[in-house]
C-alpha positions as CSV (number, residue, x, y, z in Angstrom):
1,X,114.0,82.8,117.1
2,X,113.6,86.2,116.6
3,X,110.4,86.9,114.8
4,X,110.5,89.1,111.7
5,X,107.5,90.1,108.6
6,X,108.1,90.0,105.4
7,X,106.7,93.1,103.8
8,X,106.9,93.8,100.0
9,X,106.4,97.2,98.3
10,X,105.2,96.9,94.8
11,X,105.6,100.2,92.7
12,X,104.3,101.1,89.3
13,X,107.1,102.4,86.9
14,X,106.0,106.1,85.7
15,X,102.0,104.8,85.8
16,X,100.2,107.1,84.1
17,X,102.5,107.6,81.6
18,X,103.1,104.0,80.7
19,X,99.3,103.3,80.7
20,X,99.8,105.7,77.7
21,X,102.4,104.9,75.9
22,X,101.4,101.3,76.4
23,X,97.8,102.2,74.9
24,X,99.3,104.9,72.2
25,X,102.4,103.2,70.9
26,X,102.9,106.1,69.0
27,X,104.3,107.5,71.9
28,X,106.5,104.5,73.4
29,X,110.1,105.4,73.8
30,X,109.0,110.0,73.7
31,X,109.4,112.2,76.4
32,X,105.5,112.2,77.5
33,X,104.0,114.0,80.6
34,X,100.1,113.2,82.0
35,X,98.6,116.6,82.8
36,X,100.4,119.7,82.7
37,X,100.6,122.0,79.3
38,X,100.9,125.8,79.9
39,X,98.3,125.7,82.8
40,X,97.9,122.3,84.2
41,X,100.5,120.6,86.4
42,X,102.6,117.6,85.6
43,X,100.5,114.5,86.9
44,X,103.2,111.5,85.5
45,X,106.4,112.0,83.5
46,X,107.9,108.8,81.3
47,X,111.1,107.9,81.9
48,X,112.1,109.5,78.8
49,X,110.9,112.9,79.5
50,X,112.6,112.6,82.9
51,X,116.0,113.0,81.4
52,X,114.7,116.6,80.7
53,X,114.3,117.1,84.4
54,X,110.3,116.9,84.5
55,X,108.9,115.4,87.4
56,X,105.2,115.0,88.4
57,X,103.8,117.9,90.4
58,X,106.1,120.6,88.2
59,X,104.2,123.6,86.3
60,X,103.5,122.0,83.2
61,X,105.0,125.6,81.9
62,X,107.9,124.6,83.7
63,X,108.3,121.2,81.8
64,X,107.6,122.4,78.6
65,X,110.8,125.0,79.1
66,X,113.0,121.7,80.2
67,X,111.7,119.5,77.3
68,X,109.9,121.5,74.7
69,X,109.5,118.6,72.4
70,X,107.5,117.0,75.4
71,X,104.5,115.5,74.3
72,X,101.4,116.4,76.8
73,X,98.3,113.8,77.4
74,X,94.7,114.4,78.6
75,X,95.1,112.2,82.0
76,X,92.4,109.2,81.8
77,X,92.0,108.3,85.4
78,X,88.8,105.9,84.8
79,X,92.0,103.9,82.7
80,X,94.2,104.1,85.2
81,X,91.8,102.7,88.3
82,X,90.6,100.1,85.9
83,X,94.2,99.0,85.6
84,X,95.1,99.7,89.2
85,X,91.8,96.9,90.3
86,X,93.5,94.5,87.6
87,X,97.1,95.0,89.7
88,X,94.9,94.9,92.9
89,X,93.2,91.4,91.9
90,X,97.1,90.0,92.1
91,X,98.3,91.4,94.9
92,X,95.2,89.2,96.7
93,X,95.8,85.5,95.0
94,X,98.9,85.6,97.4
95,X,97.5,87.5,100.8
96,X,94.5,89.5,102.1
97,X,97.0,91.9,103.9
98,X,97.0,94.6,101.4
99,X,97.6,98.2,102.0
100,X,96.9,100.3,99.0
101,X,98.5,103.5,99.0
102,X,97.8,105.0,95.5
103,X,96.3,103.5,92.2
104,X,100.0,102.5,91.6
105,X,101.2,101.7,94.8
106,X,100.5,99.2,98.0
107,X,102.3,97.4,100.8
108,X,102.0,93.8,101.2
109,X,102.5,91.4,104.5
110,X,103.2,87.9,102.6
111,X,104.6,86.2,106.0
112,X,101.9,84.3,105.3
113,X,100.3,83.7,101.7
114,X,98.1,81.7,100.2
115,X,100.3,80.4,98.1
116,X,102.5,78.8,100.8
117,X,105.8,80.4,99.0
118,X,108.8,80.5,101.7
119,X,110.8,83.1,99.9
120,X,109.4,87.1,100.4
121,X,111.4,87.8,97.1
122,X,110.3,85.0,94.9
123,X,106.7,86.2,95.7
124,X,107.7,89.6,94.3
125,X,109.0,88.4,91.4
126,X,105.8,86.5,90.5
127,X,104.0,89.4,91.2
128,X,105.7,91.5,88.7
129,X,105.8,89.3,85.9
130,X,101.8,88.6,86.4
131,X,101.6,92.5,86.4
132,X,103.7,92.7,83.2
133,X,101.5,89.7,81.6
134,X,98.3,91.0,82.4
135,X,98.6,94.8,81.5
136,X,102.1,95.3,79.7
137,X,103.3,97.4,82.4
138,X,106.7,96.8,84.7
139,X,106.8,97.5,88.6
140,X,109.2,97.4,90.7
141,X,109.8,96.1,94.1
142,X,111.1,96.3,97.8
143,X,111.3,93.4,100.1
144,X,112.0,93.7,103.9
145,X,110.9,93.2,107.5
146,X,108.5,96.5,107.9
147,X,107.0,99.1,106.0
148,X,109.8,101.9,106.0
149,X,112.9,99.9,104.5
150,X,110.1,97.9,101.5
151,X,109.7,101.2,100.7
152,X,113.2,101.9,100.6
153,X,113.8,99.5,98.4
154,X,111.3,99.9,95.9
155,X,112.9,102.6,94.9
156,X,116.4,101.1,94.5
157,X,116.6,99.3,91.1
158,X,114.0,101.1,89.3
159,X,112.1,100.8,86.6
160,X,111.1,97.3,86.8
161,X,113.6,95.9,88.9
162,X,113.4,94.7,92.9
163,X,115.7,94.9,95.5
164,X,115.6,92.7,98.9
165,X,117.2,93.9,102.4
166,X,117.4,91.2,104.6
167,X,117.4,91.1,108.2
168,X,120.9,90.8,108.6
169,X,121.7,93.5,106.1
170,X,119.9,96.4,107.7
171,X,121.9,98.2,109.7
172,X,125.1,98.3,107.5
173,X,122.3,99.1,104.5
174,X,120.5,102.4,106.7
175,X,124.2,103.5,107.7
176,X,125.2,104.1,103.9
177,X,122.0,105.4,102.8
178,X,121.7,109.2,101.8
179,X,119.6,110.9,104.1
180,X,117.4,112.1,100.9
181,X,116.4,108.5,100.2
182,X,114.8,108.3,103.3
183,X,111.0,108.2,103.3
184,X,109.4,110.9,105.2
185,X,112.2,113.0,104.7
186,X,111.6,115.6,102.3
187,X,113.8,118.4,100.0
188,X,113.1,120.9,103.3
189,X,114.1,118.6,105.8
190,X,117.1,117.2,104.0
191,X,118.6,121.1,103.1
192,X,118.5,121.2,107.3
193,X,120.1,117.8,108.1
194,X,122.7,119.0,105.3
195,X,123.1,121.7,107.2
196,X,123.7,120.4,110.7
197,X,126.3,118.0,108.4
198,X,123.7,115.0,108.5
199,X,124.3,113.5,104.8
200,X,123.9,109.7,104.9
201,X,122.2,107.2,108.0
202,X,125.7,106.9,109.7
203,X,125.5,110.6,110.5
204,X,122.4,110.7,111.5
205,X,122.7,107.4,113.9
206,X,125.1,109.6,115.7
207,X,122.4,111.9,116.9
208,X,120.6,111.0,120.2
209,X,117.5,110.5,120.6
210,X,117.1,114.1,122.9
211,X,118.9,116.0,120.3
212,X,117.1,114.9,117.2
213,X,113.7,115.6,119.5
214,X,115.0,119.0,120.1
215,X,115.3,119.4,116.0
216,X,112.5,117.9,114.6
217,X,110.3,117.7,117.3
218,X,108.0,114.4,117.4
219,X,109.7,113.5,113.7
220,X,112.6,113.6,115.7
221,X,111.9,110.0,117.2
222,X,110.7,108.7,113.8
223,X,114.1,109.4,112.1
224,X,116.2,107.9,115.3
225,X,114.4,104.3,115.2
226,X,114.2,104.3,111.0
227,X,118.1,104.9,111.2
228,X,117.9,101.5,112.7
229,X,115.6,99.8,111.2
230,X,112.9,99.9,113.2
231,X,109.6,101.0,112.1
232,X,106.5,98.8,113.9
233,X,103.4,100.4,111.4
234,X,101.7,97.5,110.3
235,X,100.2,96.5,106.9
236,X,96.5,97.5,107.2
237,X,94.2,96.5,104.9
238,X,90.9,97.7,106.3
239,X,91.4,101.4,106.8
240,X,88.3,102.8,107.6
241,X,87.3,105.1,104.9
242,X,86.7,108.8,106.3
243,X,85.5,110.6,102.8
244,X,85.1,109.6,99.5
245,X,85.6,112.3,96.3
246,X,85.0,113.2,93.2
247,X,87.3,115.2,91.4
248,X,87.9,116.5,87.7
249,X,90.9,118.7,86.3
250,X,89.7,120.7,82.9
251,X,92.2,120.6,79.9
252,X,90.2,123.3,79.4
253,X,89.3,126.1,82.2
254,X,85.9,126.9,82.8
255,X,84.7,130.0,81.6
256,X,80.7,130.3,82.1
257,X,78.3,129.4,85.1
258,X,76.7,127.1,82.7
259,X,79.7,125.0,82.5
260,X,80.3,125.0,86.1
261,X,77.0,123.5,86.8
262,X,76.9,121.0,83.6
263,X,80.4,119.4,85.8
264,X,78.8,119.5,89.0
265,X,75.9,117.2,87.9
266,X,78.5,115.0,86.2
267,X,80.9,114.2,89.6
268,X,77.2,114.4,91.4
269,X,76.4,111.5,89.7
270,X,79.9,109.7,89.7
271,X,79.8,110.4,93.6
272,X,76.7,108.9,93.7
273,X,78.0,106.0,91.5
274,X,80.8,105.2,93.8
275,X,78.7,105.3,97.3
276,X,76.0,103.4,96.3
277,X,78.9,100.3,95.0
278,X,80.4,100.4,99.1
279,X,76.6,101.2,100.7
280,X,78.6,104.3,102.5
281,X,76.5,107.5,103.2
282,X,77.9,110.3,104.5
283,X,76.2,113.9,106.3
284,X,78.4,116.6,105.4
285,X,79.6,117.6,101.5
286,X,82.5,119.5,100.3
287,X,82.8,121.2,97.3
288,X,86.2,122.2,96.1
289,X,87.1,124.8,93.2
290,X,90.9,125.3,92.0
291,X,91.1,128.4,89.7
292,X,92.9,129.0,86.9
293,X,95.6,130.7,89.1
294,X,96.1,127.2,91.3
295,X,94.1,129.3,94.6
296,X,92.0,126.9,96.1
297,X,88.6,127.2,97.7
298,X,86.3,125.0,100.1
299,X,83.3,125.2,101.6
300,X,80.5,122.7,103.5
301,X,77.3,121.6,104.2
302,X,76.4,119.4,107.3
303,X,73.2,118.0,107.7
304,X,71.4,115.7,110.4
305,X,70.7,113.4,107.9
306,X,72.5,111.3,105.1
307,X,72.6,112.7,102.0
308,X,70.7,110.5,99.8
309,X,71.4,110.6,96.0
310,X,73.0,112.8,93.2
311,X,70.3,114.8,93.1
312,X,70.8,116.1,96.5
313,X,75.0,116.3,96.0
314,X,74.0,119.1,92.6
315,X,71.6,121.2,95.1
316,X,73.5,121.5,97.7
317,X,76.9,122.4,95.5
318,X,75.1,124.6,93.7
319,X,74.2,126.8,96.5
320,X,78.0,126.4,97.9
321,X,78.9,127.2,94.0
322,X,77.1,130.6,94.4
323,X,78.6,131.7,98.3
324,X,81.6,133.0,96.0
325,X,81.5,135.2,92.8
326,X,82.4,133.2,89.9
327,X,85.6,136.6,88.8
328,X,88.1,133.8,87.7
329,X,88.6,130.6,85.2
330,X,87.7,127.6,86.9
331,X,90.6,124.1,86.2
332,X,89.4,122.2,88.8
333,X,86.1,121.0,91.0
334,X,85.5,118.3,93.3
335,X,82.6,116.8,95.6
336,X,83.7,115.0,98.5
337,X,81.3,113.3,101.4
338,X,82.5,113.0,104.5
339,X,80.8,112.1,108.2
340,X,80.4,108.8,107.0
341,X,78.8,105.7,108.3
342,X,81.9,103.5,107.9
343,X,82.3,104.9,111.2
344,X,80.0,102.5,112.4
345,X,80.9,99.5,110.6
346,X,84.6,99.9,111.7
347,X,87.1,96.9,110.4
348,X,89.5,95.6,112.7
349,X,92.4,93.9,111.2
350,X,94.3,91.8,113.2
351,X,97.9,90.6,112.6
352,X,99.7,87.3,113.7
353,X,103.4,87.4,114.5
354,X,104.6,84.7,112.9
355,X,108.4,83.7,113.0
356,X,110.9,84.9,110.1
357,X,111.5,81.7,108.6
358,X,113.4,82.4,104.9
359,X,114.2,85.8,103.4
360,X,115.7,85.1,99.9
């Protein structure tokens, strides 16, 4: 028997902006947008302000021109982890094989669950409505043999809604699919398969494997095997951790060195916060400054040593604060640690293959 996993793709509908609505029901059924307003960018759009045409990562200028009546919200991101842990704590009463991709998105490899459920797609459905019961929100869902076509499918009968493409349904399912709704294939990358008269999987399945090389370089090989439903990345729960940040976006920009360095103690001290709950220490610090104009500026510190507390995070930003004249409004700063010792307390995850037994 060929051996296949059964991979599910759970999906948050619009997260942010349902964790608001669903908190403010004032705003249930309005166009709403997370972040943006005449200087910020679009973080989360409802599904109501998405008939307007706003999408997250727009100009919140932008959005405001397609829907003026949008109505714009402070994000809350502390909210939206605390709900993303709650999510988290489901996904793991059915497996340990949990790949978190975002606060409102993760893989998961339910060939085998603790549950002892045969059918991939009744686990998803469970899922979902524990989601709904627990914090009011909907997801949606993909269900497959791999990574790439969960992911697919996740996105096919959304909001809240799932869709399952069995093993036997692959091929005639990648053929028909528009090359746009691939993942990994983006607006740029589409406009040149368009081009070279690739629109959907079948077109694209004619390419060899040379050719599409010879256009896309190493993607090239990617896009020949997910044409036909191959993809081998596996669901891996214990990545090691390389950095962890700190990172706040101002409704309102900074205008004074005093302010700058009032927020530098704060995410010093939430950095510190979040180490100190994983025991990770890390040797080199990076501060990062957005402006007012969306340029973007870095700079770090390496020492021999860990870095040991919050204390030591403020001091050192503060001198990397002060490498570069403070001539422009400040929207965004961040901390981030990085050289850490993770490194030597590597995870290794290892999975079983374990025979594809019952899809639906």
């Amino acid at each position: 028997m060929q051996s296949h996993r059964k991979i599910i793709h759970v999906d948050m509908d619009a997260f942010y902006a349902s964790v608001e609505q669903h908190d403010n029901p004032e705003l249930r059924g309005k166009p709403v947008c997370v972040g943006g307003g005449q200087y910020g960018v679009v973080a989360a759009a409802s599904y109501e302000a998405r008939k307007y045409g706003v999408r997250s990562a727009m100009p919140g200028r932008m959005a405001l021109e397609k829907c003026p009546h949008l109505i714009v919200v402070k994000p809350r991101f502390q909210r939206y982890k605390e709900i993303s842990m709650q999510i988290r704590e489901i996904f793991h009463q059915y497996t340990d094989l949990v790949e978190p991709l975002s606060l409102d998105e993760a893989y998961l490899d339910v060939t085998e669950n603790k549950k002892g459920i045969s059918s991939a797609n009744d686990i998803a459905r469970e899922i979902r409505k524990k989601i709904y019961e627990k914090t009011g929100l909907t997801a949606s869902a993909g269900i497959s043999v791999n990574k790439f076509l969960a992911k697919v499918a996740s996105d096919y009968h959304k909001p809240n809604g799932q869709k399952t493409i069995h093993p036997t349904q692959i091929l005639e399912f990648m053929e028909d699919l528009p090359i746009e709704k691939f993942y990994g294939i983006g607006k740029v990358t589409s406009n040149k398969m368009h081009e070279l008269h690739i629109f959907k999987g079948s077109d694209l399945k004619k390419k060899s494997l040379e050719e599409l090389i010879r256009l896309f370089g190493k993607s090239g090989n990617y896009y020949y095997n997910v044409v036909r439903g191959i993809h081998h990345g596996e669901v891996k729960p214990h990545r090691i951790q390389k950095s962890v940040a700190v990172e706040e976006t101002f409704w309102d920009n900074l205008l004074d060195e005093d302010a700058v360095f009032a927020q530098l103690k704060t995410i010093s001290q939430e950095l510190e916060n979040r180490l100190s709950k994983k025991e990770i220490k890390g040797k080199t610090l990076t501060l990062k400054i957005k402006y007012k104009d969306f340029t973007q500026y870095t700079r770090s510190k390496t020492k021999e040593t860990y870095f040991l507390n919050y204390f030591e995070f403020y001091e050192t930003a503060k001198k990397l604060w002060e490498l570069r004249p403070f001539d422009k409004p400040v929207r965004l700063l961040g901390l981030s640690l990085s050289n850490l010792n993770t490194l030597e307390k590597k995870q290794v995850s290892v999975q079983l293959k374990i025979p594809f037994t019952e899809y639906e």
